[in-house]
N, C-alpha and C positions, 0 to 999 in steps of 0.2 A: 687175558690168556697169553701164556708164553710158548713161541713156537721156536722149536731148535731144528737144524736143518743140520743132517747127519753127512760124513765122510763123502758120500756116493755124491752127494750132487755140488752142484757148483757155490763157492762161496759167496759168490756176487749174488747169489738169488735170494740171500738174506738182507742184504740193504736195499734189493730191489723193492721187494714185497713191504718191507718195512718202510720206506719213503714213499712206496704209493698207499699204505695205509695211514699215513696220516690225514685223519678230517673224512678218511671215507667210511668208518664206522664208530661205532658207539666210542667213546674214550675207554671203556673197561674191557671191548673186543681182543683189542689186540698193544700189548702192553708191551712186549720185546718180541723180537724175530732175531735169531743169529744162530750163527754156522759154530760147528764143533771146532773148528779150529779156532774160533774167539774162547772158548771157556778149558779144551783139554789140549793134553800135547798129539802130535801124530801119534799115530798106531792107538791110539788107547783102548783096549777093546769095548766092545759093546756093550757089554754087563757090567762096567766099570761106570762109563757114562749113563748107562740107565740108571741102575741104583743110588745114583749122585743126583740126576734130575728129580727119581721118585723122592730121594731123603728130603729134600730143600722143600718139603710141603707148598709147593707153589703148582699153578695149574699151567703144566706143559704139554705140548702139541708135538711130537716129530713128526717131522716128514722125512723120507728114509728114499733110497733106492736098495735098500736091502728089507726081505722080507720076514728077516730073525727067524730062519728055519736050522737054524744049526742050534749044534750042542744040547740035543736032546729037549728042546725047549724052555732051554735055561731063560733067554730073553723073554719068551711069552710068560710065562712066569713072572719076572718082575714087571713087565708089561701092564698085567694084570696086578698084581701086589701093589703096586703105587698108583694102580689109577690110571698111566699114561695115556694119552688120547695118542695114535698113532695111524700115517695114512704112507702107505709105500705105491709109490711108481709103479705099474704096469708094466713085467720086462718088455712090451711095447715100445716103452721111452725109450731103453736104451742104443736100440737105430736109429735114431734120428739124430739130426745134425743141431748144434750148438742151440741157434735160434729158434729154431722151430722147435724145442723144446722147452726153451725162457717163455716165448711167446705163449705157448699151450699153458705152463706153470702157471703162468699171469689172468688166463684165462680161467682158469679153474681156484685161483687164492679167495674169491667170495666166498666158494662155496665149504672149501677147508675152513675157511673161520667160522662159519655158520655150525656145522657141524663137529666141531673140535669139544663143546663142551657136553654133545651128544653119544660121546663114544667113549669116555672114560673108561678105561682099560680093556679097552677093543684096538682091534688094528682092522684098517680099513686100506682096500686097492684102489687106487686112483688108475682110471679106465684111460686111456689115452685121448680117447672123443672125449668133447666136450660135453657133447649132449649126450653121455650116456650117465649111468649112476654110479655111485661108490658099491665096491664089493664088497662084503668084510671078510676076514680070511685068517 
């Protein structure tokens, strides 16, 4: 599974997640993890990079602080048309400070891999508790 981590959150949480998943699952789990600024240029909008994730027929994962509720549900749309497995932040996360939200991230990356090949083209809320459950939305 490949997970791309979109605009809204920090670049560093792609090499984070990805050097702590090495050796701690399956080898076919988790295949690449990286930030949209490795693959597009700034600004590139949404529907640009979804459509480009869905064409590459490969199994991708976003993780978002954005919940693609604009433009009429153009994103949910391709969302759904490719398949994408998708899990956005809780506007919960976005008060809290730097590390306490790495921290919580890292806390919760088991359960996003577990579930990422569960939700093909669904989008799912990541709760801010740990111990609560995903929403889908």
């Amino acid at each position: 599974m490949n997970f791309f981590i979109d605009h809204n959150l920090p670049p560093n949480w792609a090499a984070l997640v990805a050097a702590a998943s090495r050796g701690a699952f399956a080898s076919a789990s988790v295949a690449t993890v990286c930030h949209i600024s490795e693959r597009f240029p700034s600004g590139t909008p949404d529907l640009v990079w979804l459509q480009s994730l869905g064409e590459e027929a490969h199994d991708w994962a976003v993780i978002s602080g954005d919940a693609f509720r604009k433009k009429k549900g153009a994103e949910r749309q391709v969302i759904r048309k490719y398949g994408l497995s998708v899990f956005v932040l809780q506007p919960s996360w976005a008060s809290r400070r730097y590390w306490e939200k790495t921290a919580q991230f890292v806390l919760w990356w088991p359960r996003i891999v577990e579930q990422a090949r569960a939700i093909e083209g669904t989008a799912l809320e990541i709760p801010w508790r740990a111990s609560a459950r995903f929403r889908q939305i």
